[in-house]
C-alpha positions in Angstrom: -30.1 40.9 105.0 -27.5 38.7 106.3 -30.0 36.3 107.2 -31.5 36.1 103.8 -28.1 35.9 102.1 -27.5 32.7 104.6 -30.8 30.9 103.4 -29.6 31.8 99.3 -26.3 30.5 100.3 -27.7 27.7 101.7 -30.5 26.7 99.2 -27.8 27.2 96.5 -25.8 24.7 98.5 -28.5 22.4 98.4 -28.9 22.7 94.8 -25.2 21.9 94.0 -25.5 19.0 96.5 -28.3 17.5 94.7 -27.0 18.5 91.5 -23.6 16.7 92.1 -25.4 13.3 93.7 -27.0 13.6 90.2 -23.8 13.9 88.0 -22.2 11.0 90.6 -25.2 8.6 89.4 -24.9 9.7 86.0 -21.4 9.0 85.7 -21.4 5.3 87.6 -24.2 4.3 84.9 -21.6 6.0 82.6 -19.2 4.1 83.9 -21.4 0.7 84.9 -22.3 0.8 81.3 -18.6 1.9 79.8 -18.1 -1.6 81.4 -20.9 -3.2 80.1 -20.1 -1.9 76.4 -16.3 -3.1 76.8 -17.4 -6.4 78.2 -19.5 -6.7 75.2 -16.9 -5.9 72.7 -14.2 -8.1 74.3 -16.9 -10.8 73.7 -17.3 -10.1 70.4 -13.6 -9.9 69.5 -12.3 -13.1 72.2 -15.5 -14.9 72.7 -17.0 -15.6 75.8 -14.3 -16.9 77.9 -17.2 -19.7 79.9 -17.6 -20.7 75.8 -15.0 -23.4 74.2 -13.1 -21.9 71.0 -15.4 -23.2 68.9 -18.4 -21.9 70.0 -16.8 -18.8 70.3 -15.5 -18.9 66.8 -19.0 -19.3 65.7 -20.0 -16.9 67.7 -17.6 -14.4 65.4 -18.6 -15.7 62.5 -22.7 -14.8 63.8 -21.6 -11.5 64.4 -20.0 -11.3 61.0 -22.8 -12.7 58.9 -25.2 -10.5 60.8 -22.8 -7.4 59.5 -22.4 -8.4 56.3 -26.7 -8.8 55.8 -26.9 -5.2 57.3 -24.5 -3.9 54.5 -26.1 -6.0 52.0 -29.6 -4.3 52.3 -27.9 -0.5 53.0 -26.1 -1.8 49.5 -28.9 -3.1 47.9 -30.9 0.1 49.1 -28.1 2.6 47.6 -28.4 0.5 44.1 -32.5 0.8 44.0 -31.8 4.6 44.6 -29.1 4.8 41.9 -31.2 2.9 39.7 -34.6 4.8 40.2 -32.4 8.4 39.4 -31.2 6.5 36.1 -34.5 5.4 34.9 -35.3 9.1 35.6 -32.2 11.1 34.0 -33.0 8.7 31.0 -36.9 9.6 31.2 -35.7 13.0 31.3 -33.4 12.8 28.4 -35.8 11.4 26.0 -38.5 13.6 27.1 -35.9 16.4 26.1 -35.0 15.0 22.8 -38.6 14.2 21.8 -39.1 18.1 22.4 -35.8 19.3 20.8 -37.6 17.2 17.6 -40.9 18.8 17.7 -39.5 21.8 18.0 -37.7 21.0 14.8 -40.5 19.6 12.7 -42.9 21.6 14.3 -45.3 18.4 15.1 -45.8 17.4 18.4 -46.9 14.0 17.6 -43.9 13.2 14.9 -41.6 12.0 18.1 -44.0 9.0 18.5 -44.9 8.1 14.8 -41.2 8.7 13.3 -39.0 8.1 16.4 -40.4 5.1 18.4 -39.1 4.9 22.2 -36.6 1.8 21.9 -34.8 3.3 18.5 -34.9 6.5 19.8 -31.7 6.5 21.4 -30.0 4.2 18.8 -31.1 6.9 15.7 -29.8 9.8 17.4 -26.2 8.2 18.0 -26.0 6.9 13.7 -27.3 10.5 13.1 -24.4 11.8 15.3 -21.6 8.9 13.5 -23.9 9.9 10.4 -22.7 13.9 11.1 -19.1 13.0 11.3 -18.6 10.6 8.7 -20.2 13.6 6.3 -18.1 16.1 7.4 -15.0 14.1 7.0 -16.3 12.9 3.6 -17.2 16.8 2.8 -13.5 17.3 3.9 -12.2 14.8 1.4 -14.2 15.9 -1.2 -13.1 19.6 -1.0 -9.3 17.8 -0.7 -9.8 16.2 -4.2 -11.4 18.9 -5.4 -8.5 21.1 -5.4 -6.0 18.5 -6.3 -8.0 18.1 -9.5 -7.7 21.7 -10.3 -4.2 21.7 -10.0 -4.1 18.3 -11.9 -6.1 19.6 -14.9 -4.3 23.3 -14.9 -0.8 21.4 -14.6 -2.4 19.0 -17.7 -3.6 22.4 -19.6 0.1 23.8 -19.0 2.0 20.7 -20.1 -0.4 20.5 -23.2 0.0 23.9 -23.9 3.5 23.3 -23.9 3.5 20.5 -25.8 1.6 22.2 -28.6 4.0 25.0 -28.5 6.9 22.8 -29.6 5.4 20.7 -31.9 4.2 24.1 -33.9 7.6 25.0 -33.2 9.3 21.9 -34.4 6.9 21.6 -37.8 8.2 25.3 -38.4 11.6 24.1 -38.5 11.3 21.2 -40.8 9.3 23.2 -43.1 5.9 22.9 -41.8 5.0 19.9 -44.8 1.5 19.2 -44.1 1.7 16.1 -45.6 4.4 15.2 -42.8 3.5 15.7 -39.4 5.8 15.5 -36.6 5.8 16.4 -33.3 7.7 15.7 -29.8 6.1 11.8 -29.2 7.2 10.6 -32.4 10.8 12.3 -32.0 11.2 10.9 -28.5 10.1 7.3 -29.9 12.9 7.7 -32.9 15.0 8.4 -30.5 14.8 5.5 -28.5 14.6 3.6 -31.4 17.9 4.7 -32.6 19.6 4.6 -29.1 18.8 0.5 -29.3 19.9 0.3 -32.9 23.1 2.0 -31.9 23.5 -0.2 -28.7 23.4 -3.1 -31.0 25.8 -2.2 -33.4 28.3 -1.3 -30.6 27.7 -5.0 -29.5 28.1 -5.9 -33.3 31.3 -4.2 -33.3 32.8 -5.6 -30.3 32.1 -8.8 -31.3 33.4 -8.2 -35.0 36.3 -7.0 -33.6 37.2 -10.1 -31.3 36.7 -12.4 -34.4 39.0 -10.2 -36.3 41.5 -10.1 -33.7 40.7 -14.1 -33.6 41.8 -14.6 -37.5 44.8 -12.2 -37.3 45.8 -14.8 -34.7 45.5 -17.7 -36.4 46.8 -16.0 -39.6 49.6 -15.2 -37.8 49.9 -18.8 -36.6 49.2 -20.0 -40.0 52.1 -17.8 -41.4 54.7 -18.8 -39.0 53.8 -22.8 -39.8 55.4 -24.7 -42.2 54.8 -24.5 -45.5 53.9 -27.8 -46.3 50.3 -27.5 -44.8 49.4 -29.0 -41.4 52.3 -31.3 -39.5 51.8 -33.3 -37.2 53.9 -30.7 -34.8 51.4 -28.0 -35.9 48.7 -27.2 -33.2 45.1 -26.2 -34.1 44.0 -23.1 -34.1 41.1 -21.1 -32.5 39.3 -21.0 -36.1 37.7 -23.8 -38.7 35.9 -23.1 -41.3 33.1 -26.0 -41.7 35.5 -27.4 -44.8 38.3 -27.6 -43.0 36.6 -29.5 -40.1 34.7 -32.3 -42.6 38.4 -32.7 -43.7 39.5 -33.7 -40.3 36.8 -35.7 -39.7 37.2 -37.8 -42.7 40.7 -38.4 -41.8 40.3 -39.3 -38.5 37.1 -41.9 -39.4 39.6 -43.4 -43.1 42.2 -44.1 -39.9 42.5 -44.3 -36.3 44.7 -42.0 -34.5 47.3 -43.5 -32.6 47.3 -42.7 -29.1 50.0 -39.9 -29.0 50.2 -36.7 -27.4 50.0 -35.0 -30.5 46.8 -36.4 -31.7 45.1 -35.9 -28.5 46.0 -32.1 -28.3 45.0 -31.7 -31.6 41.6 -33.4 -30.9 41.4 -31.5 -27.5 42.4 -28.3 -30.1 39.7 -29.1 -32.4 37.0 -29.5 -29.5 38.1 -26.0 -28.3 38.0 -24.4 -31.4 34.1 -26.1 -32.1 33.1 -24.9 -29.3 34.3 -21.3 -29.7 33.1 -21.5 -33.2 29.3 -22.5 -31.1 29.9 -19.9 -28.9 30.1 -17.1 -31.6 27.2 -18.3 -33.6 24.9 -18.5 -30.3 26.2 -15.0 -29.7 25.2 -14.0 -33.7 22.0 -15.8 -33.2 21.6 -14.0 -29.5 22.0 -10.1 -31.7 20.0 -11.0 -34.5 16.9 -12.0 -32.2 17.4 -8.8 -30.1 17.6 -7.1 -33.1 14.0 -9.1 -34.0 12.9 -7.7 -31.3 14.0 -4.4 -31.4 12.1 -3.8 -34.9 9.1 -5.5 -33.6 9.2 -3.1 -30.5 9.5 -0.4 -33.6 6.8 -1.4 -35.8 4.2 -1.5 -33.2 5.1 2.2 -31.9 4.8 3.0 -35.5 1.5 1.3 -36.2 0.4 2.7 -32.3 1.7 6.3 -34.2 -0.5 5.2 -37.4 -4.0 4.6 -35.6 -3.6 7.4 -33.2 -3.5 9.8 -36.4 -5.9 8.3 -38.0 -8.4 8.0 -35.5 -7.7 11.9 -34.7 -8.0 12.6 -38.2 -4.6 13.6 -39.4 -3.3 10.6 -41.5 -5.5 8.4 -44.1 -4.2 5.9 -46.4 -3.2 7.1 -49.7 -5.9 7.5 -52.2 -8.5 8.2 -49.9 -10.1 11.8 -50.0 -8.9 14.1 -47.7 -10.4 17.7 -45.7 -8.8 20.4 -44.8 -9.1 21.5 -40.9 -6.9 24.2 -39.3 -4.5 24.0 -41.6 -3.9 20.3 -41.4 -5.3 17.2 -43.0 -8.4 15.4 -41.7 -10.1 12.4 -42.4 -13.8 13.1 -43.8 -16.4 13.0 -40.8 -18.5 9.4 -42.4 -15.4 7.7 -42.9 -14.5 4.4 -39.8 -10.4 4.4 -39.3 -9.0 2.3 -40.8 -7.1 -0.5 -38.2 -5.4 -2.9 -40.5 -1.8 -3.4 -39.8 -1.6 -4.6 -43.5 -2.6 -1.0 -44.5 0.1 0.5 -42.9 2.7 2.8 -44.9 5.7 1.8 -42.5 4.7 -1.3 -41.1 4.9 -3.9 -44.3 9.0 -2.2 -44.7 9.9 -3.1 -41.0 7.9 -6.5 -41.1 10.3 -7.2 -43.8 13.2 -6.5 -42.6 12.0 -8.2 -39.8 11.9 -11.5 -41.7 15.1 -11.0 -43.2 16.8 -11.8 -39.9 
C-alpha cells in the first residue's frame, strides 16, 4: 500500500512539475509578449526612437488616419442600418394607414386609387391640421352662438322696455293719435333744448358785460363836462358808428397836433374799435353756433319725419290715412314720401334758420 501511495505521490509530482514548466512558458510568452505589446504602443505614442521626428510624426499621423477610416466605415455601417430600419418603420406605417383606410371605406383597392403613395403622408397631416382647425372653428361658432342669444334677448328686453314707456308716456299726454311721442324724440328735444339753453347763458354773459360796458362809460360820460367832449376828456370803451364818422371827419378837416392828448385819444379810439370788433366777432361767433344748432335740429327732425313715415305712422296732411292697432298708418301702395320740402317742421326751422 505504501508502495503504491509512493508511485501516486510521485506521478502526481510529476504532473505538477510538468504542469508548472508549462505555466513558466506560458507566462514568459506572457511576459515576452507584454513587452512586445508595450514596445509597440511606446512606438505608436513616441515614434520609433532609430526614426527622426518627422518620420515619426508621420508615422502618428498613419496610425491616426488608419483609425479614423476604421470608424468611418463602423459609422457609415451604423447609418445604412439606421437607414434600412427607417425605410422599414415608414413601409410599416403606410402599410398600417392604407389598412386603417380600407377598413374605413371598406375597399381594399381605394388606398391606391384615392390616396397615392407620395401624398399619402402629406393628406393625412392637412386632415389632422384640417381636424383641429374645425374643432376650434366649431368652438367659436358655439361661442357666438350664445353671445347672439344673449344679444338678441337683451335687444327683446330693452325693446320691450322701450315700448312700455312710450305706451306709458302717450298715456300721460293724453294718448292723441294724431301726436305720437315716444322716448327718442323726448331725448332729441332734450338735447335740443340743453344747446339752446347753453347759448342763451353765453348770450347772457355777454349781454351783461356790454351792459356793464355802457354803465361805464355812462358813468364816465356823466361825470364829464357838460360842454360835450374836451380836449382833457378821455375816450371811452364804447362808439357808436356816428360817433366814430364824427371823429374821423375831424381828424381828416385838420391835423392833430402832436400832443399827448391827441395821441391817447387816438390810442383810446383804436382800443375802443377794437373792442367794438371784438364784440361783433363774438355776436357773429353765437349766431353761427346758433346756425348750426337749428341745422343739427332740423335734420333730427326730418331723420324723426322719414323714420315715421317709412314705418307708417305719419303721412303728409291730406293724404288718406288707415287705421292699425290703434294708430295711424300709411296705406300699403303708397312710396314715403322723402322730400324735405314736404316736411311739417322743417320749412319753420329752415326759416328761422335764415333769419340769423
Amino acid at each position: 500500500l505504501k508502495k503504491e501511495a509512493l508511485l501516486i505521490l510521485s506521478k502526481e509530482l510529476d504532473t505538477c512539475q510538468q504542469e508548472r514548466d508549462q505555466y513558466k512558458l506560458m507566462a514568459n510568452q506572457l511576459r515576452e509578449r507584454h513587452q512586445g505589446l508595450k514596445k509597440k504602443y511606446r512606438e505608436l505614442i513616441d515614434g520609433d526612437p532609430s526614426l527622426p521626428p518627422e518620420k515619426r510624426n508621420q508615422v502618428n499621423l498613419a496610425q491616426l488616419l488608419r483609425d479614423s477610416r476604421e470608424r468611418v466605415k463602423q459609422l457609415s455601417e451604423e447609418v445604412k442600418d439606421l437607414t434600412q430600419r427607417l425605410a422599414e418603420a415608414q413601409g410599416d406605417n403606410k402599410l398600417l394607414r392604407m389598412t386603417i383606410t380600407k377598413q374605413r371605406l371598406g375597399d381594399d383597392e381605394v388606398g391606391v386609387r384615392h390616396f397615392p403613395a407620395h401624398e399619402r403622408e402629406d393628406l393625412v397631416s392637412q386632415l389632422e391640421r384640417a381636424g383641429l382647425q374645425m374643432e376650434e372653428m366649431e368652438n367659436s361658432i358655439k361661442a357666438l352662438t350664445d353671445e347672439l342669444q344673449d344679444v338678441k334677448a337683451e335687444r327683446s328686453v330693452f325693446k320691450e322696455k322701450a315700448d312700455r314707456l312710450n305706451v306709458e308716456l302717450n298715456h300721460i299726454l293724453g294718448n292723441h293719435e294724431s301726436r305720437i311721442i315716444d322716448v327718442d324724440a323726448l331725448c332729441m328735444e332734450n338735447r335740443y333744448l340743453h344747446e339752446r339753453f347753453t347759448q342763451l347763458q353765453e348770450e347772457v354773459t355777454l349781454l351783461k358785460s356790454n351792459i356793464m360796458k355802457y354803465k361805464t362809460a355812462l358813468e364816465r360820460r356823466k361825470n364829464s363836462s357838460p360842454h360835450g367832449r374836451s380836449s382833457n376828456t378821455p375816450l371811452t370803451g364804447v362808439l357808436s358808428p356816428k360817433q366814430v364818422q364824427e371823429m374821423l371827419l375831424e381828424e381828416q378837416g385838420c391835423s392833430l397836433p402832436l400832443t399827448p392828448q391827441s395821441i391817447s385819444d387816438l390810442k383810446s379810439l383804436a382800443t375802443a374799435l377794437l373792442e367794438t370788433i371784438h364784440e361783433k366777432n363774438l355776436v357773429i361767433q353765437h349766431q353761427r353756433h346758433t346756425n348750426r344748432i337749428l341745422g343739427n335740429r332740423v335734420s333730427d327732425l326730418e331723420g324723426k319725419l322719414r323714420t315715421l313715415e317709412v314705418s307708417g305712422l305719419w303721412s303728409l296732411p291730406g293724404e288718406p290715412m288707415g287705421q292699425a292697432n290703434g294708430l295711424p298708418t300709411r296705406r300699403n301702395g303708397d312710396a314715403p314720401q322723402t322730400d324735405q320740402s314736404k316736411s311739417c317742421f322743417g320749412a319753420p326751422y329752415l326759416q328761422a334758420l335764415y333769419r340769423f
